[in-house]
PDB file of N, CA, C and O in Angstrom, chain B, residues numbered from 101:
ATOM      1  N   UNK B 101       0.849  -1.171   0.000  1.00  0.00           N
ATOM      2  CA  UNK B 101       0.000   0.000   0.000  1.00  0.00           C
ATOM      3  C   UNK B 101       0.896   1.237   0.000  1.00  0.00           C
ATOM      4  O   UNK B 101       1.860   1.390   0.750  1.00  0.00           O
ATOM      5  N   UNK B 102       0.542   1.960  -0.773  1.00  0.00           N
ATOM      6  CA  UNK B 102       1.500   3.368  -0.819  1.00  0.00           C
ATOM      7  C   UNK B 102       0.422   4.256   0.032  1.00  0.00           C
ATOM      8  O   UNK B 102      -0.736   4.205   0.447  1.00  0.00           O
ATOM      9  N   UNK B 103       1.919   5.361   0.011  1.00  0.00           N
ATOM     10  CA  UNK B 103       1.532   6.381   1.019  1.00  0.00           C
ATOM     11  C   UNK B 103      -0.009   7.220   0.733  1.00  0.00           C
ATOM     12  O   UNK B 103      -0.667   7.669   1.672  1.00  0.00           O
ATOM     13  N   UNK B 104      -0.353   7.314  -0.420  1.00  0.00           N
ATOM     14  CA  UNK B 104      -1.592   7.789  -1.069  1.00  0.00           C
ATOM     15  C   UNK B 104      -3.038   6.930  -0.761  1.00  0.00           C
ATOM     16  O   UNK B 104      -4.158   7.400  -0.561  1.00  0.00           O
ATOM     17  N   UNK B 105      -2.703   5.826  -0.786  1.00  0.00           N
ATOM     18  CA  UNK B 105      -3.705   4.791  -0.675  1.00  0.00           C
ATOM     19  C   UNK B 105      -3.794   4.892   1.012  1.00  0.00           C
ATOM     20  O   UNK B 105      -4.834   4.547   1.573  1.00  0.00           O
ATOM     21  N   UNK B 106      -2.574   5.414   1.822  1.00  0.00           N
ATOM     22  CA  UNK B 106      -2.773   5.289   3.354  1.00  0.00           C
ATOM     23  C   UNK B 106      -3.508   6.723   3.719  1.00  0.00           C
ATOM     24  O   UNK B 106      -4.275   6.876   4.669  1.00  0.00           O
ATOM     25  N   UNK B 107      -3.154   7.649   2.859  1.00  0.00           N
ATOM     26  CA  UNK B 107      -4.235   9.034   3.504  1.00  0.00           C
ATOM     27  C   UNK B 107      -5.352   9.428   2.665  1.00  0.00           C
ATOM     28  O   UNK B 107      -5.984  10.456   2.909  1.00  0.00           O
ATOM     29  N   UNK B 108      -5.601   8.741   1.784  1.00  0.00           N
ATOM     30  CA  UNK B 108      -6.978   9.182   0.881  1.00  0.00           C
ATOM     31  C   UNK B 108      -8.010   8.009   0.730  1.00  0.00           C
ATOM     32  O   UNK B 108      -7.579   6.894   0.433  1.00  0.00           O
ATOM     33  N   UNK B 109      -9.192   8.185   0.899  1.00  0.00           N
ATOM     34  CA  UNK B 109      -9.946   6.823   1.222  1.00  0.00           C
ATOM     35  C   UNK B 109     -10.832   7.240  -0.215  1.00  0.00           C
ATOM     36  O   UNK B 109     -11.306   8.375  -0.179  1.00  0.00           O
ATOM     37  N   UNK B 110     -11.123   6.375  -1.572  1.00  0.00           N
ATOM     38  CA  UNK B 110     -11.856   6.082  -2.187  1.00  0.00           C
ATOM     39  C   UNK B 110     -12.335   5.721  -2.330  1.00  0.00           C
ATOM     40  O   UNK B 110     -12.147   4.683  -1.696  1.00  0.00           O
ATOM     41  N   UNK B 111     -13.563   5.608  -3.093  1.00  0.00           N
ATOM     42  CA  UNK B 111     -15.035   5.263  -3.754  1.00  0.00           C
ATOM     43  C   UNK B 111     -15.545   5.609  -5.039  1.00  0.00           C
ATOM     44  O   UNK B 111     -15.464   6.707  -5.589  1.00  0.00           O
ATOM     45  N   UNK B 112     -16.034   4.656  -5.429  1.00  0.00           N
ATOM     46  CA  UNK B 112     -16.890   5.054  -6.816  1.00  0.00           C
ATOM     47  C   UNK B 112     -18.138   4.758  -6.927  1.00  0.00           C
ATOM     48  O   UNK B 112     -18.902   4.706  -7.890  1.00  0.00           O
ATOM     49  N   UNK B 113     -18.304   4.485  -5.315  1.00  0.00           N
ATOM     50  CA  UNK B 113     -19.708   4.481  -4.641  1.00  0.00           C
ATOM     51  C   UNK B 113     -20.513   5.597  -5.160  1.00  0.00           C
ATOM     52  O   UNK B 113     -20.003   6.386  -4.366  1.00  0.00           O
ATOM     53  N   UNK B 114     -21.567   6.546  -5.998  1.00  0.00           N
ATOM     54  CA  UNK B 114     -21.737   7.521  -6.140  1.00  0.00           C
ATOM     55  C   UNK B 114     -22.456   8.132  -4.656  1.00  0.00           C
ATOM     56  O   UNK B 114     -22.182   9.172  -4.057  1.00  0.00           O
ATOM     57  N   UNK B 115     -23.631   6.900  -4.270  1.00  0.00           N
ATOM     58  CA  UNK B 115     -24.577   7.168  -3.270  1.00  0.00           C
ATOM     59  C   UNK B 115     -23.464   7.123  -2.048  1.00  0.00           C
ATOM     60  O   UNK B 115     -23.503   8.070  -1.262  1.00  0.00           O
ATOM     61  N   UNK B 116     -22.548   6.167  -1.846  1.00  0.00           N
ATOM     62  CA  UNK B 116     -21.461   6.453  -0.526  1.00  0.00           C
ATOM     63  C   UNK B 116     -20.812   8.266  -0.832  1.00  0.00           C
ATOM     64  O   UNK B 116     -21.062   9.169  -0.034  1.00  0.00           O
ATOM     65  N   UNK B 117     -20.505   8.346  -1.309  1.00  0.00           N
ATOM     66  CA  UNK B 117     -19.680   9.619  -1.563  1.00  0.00           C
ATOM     67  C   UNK B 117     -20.789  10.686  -1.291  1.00  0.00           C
ATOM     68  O   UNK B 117     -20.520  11.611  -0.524  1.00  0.00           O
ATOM     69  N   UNK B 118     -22.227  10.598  -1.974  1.00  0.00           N
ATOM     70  CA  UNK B 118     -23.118  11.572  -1.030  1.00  0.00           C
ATOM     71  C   UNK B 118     -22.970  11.652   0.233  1.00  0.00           C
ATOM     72  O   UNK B 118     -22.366  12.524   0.857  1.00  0.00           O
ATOM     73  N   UNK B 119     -23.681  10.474   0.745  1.00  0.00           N
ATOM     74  CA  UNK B 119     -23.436  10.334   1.995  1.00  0.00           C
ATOM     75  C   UNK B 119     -22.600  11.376   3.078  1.00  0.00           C
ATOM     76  O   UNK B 119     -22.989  12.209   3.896  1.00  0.00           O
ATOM     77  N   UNK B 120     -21.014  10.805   2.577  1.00  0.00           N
ATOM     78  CA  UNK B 120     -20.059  10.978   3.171  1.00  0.00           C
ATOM     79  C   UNK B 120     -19.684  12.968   2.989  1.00  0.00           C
ATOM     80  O   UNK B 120     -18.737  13.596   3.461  1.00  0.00           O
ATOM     81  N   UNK B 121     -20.635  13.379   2.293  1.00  0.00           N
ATOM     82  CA  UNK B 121     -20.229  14.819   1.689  1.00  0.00           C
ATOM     83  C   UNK B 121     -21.627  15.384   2.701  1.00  0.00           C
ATOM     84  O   UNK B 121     -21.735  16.488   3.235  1.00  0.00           O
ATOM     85  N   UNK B 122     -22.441  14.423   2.735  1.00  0.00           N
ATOM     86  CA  UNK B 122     -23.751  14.900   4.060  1.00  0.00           C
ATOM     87  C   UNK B 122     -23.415  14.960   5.487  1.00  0.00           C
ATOM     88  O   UNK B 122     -23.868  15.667   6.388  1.00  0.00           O
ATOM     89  N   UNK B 123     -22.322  13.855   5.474  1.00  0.00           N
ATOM     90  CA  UNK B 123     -21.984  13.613   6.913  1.00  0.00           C
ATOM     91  C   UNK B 123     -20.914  14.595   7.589  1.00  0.00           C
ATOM     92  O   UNK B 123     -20.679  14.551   8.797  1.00  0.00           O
ATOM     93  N   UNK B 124     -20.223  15.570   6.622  1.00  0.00           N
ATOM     94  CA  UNK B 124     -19.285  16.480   6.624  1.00  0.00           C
ATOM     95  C   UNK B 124     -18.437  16.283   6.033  1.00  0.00           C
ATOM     96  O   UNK B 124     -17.729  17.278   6.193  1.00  0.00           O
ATOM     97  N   UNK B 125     -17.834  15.468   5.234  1.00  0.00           N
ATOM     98  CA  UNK B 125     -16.312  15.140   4.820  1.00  0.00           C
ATOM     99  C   UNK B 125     -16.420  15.874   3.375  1.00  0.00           C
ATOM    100  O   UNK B 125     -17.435  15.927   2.680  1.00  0.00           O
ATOM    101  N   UNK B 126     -15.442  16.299   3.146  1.00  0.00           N
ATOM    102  CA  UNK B 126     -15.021  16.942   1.680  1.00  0.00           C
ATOM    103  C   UNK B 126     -14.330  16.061   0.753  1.00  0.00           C
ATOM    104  O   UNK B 126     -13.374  15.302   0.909  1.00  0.00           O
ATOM    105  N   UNK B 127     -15.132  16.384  -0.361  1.00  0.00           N
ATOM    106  CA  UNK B 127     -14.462  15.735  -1.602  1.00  0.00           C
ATOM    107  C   UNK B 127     -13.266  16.306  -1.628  1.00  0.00           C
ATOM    108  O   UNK B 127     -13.271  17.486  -1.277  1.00  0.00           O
ATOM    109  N   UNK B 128     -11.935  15.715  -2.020  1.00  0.00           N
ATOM    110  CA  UNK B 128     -10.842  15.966  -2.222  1.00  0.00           C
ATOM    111  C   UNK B 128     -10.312  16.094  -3.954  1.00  0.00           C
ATOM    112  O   UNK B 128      -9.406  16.809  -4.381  1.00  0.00           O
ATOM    113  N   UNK B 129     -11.067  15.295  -4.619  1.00  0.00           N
ATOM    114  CA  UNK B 129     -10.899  15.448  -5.666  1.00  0.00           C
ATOM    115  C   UNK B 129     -11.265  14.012  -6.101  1.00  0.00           C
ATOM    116  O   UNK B 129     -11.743  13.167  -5.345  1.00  0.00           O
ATOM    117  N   UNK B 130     -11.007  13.851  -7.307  1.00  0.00           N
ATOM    118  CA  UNK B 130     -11.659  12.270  -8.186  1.00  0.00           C
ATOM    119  C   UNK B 130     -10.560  12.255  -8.993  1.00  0.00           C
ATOM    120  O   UNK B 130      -9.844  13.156  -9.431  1.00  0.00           O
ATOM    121  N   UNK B 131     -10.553  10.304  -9.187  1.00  0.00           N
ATOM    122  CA  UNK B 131      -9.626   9.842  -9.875  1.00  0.00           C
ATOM    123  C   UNK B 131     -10.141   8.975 -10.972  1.00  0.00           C
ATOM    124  O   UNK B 131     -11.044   8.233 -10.586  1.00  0.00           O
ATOM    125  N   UNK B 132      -9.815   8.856 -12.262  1.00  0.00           N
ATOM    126  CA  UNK B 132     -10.153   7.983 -13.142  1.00  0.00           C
ATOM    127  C   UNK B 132      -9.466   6.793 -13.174  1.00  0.00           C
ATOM    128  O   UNK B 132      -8.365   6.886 -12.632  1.00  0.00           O
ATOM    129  N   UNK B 133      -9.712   5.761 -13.595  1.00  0.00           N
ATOM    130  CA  UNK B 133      -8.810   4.182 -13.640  1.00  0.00           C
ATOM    131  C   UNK B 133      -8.973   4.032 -15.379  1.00  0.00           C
ATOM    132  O   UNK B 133      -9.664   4.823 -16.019  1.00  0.00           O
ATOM    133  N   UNK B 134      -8.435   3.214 -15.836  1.00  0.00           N
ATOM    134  CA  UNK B 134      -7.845   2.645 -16.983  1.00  0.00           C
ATOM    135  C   UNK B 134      -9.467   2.531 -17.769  1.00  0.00           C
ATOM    136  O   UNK B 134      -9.584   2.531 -18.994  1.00  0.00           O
ATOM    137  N   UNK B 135     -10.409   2.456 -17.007  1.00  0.00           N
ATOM    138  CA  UNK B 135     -11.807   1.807 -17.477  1.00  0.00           C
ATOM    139  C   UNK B 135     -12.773   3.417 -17.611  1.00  0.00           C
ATOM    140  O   UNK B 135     -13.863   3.332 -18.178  1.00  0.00           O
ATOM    141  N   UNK B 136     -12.371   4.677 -17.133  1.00  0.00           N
ATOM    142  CA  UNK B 136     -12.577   5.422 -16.731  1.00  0.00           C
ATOM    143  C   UNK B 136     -13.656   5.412 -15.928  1.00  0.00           C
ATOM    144  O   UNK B 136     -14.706   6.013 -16.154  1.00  0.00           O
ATOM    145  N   UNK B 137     -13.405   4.713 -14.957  1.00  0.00           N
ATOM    146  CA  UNK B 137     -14.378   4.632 -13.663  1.00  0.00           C
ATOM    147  C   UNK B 137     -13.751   5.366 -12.903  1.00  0.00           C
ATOM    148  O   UNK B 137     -12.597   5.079 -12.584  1.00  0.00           O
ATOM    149  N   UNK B 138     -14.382   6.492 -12.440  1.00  0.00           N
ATOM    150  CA  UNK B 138     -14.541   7.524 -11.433  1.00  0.00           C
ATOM    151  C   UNK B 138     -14.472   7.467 -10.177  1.00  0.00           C
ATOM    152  O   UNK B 138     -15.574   7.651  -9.662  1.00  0.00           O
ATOM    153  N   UNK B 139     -13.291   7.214  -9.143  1.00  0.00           N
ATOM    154  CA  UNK B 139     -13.618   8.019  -7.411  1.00  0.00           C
ATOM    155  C   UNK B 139     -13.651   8.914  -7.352  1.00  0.00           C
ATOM    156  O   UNK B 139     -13.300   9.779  -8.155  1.00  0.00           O
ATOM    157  N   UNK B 140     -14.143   8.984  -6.245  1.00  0.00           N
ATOM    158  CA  UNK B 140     -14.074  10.079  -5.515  1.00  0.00           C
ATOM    159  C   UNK B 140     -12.986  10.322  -4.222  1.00  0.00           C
ATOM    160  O   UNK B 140     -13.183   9.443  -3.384  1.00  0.00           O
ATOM    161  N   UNK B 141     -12.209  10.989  -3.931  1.00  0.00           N
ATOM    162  CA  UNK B 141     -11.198  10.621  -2.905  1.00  0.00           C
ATOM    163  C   UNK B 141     -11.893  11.664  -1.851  1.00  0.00           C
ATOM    164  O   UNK B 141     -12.582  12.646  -2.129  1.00  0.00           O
ATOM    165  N   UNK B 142     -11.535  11.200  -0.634  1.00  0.00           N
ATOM    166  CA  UNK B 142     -11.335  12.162   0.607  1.00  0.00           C
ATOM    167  C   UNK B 142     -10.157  11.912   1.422  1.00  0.00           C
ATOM    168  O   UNK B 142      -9.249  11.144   1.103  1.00  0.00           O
ATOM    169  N   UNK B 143     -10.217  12.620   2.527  1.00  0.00           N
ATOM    170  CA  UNK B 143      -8.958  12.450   3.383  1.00  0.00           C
ATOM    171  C   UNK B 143      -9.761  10.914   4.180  1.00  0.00           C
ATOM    172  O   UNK B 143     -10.949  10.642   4.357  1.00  0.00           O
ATOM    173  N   UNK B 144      -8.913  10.406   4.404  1.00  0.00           N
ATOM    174  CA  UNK B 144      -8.935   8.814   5.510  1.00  0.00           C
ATOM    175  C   UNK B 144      -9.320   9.263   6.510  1.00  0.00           C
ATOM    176  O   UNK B 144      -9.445  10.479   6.366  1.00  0.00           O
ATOM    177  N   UNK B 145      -9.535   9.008   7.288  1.00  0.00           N
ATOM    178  CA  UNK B 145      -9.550   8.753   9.469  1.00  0.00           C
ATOM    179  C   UNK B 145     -10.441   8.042   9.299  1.00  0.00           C
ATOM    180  O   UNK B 145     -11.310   7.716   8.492  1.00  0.00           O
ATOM    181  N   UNK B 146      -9.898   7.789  10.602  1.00  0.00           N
ATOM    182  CA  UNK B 146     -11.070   6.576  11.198  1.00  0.00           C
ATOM    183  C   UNK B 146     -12.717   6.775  11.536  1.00  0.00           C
ATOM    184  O   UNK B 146     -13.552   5.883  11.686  1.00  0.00           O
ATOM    185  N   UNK B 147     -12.964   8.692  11.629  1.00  0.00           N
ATOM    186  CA  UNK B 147     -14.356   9.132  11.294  1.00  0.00           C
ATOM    187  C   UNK B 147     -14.944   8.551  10.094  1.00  0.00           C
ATOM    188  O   UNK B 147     -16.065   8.046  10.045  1.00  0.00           O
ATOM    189  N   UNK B 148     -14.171   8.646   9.190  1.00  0.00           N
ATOM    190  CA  UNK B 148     -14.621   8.666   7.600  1.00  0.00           C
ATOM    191  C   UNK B 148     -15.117   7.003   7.409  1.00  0.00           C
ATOM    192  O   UNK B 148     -16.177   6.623   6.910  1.00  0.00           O
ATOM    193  N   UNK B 149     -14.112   6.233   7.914  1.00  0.00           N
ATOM    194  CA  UNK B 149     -14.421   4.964   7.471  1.00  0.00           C
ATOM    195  C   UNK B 149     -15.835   4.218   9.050  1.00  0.00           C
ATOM    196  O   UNK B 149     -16.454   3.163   9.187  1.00  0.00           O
ATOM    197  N   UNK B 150     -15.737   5.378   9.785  1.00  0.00           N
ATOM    198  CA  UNK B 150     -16.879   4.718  10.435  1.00  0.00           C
ATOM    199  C   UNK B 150     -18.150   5.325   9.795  1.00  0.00           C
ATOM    200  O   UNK B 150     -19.154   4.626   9.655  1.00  0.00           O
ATOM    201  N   UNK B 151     -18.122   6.434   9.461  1.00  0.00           N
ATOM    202  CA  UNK B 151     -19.148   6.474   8.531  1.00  0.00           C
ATOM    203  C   UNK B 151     -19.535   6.160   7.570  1.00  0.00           C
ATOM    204  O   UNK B 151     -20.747   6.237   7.373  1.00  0.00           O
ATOM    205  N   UNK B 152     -18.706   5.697   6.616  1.00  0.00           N
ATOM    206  CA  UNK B 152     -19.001   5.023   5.725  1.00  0.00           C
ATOM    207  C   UNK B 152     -19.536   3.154   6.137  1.00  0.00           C
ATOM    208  O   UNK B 152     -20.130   2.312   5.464  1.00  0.00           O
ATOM    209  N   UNK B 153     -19.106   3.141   7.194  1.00  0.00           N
ATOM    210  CA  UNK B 153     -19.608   1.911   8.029  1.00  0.00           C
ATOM    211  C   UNK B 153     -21.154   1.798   8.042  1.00  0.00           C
ATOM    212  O   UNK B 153     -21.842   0.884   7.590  1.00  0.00           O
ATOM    213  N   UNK B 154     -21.679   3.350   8.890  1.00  0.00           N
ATOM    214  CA  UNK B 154     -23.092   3.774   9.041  1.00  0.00           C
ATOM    215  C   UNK B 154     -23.680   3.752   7.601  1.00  0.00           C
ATOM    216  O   UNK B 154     -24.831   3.352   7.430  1.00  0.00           O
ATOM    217  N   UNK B 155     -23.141   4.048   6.875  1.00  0.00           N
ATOM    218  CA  UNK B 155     -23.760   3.806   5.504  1.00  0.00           C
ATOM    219  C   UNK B 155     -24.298   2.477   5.077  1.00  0.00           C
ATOM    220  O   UNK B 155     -25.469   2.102   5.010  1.00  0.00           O
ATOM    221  N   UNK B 156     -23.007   1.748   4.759  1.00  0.00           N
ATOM    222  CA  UNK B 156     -23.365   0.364   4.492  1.00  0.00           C
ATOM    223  C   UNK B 156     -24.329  -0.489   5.614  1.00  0.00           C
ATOM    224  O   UNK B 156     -24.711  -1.614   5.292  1.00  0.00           O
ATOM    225  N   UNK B 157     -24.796   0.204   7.231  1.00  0.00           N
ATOM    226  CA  UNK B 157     -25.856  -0.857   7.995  1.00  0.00           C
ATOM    227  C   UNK B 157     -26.973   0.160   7.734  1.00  0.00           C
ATOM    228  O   UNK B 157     -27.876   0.111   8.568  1.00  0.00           O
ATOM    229  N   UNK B 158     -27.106   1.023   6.814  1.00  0.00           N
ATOM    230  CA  UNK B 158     -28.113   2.132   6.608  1.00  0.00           C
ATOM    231  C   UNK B 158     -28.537   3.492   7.318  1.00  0.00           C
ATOM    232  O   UNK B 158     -29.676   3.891   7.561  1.00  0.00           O
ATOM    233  N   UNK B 159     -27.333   4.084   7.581  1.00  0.00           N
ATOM    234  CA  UNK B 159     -27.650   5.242   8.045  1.00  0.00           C
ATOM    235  C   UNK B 159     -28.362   6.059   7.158  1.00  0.00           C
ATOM    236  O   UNK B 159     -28.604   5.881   5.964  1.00  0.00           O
ATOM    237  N   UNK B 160     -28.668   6.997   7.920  1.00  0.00           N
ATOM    238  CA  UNK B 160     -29.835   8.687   7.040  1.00  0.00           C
ATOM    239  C   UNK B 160     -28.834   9.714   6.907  1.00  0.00           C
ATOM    240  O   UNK B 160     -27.706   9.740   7.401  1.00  0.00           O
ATOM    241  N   UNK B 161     -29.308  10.408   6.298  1.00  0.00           N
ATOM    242  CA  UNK B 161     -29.228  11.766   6.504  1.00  0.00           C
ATOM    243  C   UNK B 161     -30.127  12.419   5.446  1.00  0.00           C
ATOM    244  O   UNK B 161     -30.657  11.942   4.442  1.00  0.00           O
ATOM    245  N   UNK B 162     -30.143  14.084   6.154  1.00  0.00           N
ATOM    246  CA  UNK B 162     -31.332  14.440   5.164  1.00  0.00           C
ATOM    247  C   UNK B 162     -31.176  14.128   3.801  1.00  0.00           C
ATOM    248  O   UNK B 162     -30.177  14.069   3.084  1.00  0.00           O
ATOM    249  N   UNK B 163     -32.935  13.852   3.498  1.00  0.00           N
ATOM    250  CA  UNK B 163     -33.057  13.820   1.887  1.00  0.00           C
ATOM    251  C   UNK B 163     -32.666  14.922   0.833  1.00  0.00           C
ATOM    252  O   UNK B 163     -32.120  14.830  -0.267  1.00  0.00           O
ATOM    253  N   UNK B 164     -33.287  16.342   1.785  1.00  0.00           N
ATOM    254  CA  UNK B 164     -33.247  17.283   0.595  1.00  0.00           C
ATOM    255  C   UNK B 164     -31.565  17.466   0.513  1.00  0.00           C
ATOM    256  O   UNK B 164     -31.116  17.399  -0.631  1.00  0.00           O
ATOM    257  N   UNK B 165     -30.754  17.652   1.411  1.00  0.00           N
ATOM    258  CA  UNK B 165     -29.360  17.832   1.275  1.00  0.00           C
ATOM    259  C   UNK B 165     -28.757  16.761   0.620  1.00  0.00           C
ATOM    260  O   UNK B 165     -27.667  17.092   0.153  1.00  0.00           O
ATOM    261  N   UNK B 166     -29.146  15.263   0.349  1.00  0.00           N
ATOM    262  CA  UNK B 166     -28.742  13.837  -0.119  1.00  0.00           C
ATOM    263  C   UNK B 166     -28.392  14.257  -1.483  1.00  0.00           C
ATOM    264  O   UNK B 166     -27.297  14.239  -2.044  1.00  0.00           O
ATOM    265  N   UNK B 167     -29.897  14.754  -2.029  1.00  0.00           N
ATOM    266  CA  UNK B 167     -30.517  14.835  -3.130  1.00  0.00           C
ATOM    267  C   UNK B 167     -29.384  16.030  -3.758  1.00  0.00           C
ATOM    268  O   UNK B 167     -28.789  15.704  -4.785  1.00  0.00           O
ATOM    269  N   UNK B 168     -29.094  17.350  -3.174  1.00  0.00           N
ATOM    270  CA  UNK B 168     -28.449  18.118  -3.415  1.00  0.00           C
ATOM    271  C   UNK B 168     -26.388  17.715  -3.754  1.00  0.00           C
ATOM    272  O   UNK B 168     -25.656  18.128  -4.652  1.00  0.00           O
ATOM    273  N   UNK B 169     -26.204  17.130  -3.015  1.00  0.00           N
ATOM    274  CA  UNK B 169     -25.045  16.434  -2.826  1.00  0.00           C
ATOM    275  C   UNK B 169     -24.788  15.756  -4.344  1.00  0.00           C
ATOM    276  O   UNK B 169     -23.835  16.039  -5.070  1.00  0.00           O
ATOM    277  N   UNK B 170     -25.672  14.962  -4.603  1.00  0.00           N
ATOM    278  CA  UNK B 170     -25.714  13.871  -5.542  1.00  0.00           C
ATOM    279  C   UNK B 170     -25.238  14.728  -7.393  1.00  0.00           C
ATOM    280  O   UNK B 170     -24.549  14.506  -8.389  1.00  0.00           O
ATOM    281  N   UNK B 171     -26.319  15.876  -6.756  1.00  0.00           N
ATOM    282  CA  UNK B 171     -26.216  16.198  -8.209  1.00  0.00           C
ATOM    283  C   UNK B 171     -24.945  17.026  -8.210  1.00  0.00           C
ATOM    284  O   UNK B 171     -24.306  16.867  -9.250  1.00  0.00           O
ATOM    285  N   UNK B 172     -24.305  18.004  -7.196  1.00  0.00           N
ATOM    286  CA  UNK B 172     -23.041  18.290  -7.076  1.00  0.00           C
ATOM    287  C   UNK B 172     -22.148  17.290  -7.631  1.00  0.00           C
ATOM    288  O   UNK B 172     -21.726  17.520  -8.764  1.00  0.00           O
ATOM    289  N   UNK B 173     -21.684  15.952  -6.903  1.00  0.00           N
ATOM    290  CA  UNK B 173     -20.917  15.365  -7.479  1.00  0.00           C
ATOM    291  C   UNK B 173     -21.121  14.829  -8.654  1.00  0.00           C
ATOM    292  O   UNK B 173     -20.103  14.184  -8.906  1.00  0.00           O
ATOM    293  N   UNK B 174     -21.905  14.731  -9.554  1.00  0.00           N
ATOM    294  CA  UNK B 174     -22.415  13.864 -10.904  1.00  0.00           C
ATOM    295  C   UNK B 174     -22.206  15.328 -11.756  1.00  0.00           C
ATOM    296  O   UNK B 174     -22.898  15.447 -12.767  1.00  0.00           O
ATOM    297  N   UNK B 175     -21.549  16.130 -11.502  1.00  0.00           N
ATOM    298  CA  UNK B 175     -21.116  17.239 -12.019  1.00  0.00           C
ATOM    299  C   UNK B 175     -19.811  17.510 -11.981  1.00  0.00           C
ATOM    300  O   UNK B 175     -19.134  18.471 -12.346  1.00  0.00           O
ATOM    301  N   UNK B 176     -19.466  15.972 -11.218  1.00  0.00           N
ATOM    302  CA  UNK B 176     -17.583  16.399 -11.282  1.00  0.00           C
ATOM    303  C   UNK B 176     -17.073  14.744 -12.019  1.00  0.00           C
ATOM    304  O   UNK B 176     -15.905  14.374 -12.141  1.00  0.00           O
ATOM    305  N   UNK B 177     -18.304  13.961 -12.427  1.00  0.00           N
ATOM    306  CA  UNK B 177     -18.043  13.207 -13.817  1.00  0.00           C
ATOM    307  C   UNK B 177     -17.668  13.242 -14.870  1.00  0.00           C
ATOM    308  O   UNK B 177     -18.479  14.001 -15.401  1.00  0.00           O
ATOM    309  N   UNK B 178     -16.721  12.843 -15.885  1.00  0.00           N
ATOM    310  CA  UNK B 178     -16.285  13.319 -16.674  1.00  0.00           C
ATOM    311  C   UNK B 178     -17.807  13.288 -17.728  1.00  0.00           C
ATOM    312  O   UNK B 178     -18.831  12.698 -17.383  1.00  0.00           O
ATOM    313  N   UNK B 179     -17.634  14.149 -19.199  1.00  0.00           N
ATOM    314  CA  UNK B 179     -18.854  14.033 -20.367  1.00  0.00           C
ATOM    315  C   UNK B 179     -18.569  12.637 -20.707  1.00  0.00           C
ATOM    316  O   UNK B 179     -17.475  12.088 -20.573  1.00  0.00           O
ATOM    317  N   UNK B 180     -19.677  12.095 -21.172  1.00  0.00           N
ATOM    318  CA  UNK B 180     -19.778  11.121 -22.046  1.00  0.00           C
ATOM    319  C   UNK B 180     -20.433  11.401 -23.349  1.00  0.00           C
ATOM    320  O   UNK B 180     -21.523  11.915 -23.599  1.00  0.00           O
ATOM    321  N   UNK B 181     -19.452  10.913 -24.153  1.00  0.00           N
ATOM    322  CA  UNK B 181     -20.112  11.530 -25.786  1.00  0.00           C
ATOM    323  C   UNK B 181     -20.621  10.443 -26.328  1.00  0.00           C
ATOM    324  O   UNK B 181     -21.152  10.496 -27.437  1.00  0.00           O
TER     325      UNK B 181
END
């Protein structure tokens, strides 16, 4: 594991990455792979990955802010032609 993979926690979760942008954490930026599948990076801690924990046993958070979140990041997707 490199040093990058130890302080930036990714996803290409779209609905995790809401989430995690509801729960307070900031997008750090997005990475493409060879397939151009899209993360999303943030900073790591152990907040981040317990929330993303709460995610996966079904945590909430508001809808109207969910909803808002979602379309923010689906705006930092690359075009598809």
């Amino acid at each position: 594991m490199n040093r990058e993979q130890q302080t930036h926690y990714a996803t290409d979760h779209l609905y995790l990455a809401a989430f995690l942008v509801c729960a307070g954490y900031r997008v750090i930026g997005t990475k493409a792979d060879s397939h151009n599948r899209v993360s999303f990076l943030f900073l790591s801690s152990p907040e981040l990955l317990s929330a993303a924990a709460q995610f996966l046993a079904g945590g909430q958070v508001d809808a109207r802010q969910f909803s808002f979140e979602l379309l923010k990041l689906k705006k930092l997707l690359p075009k598809r032609h």
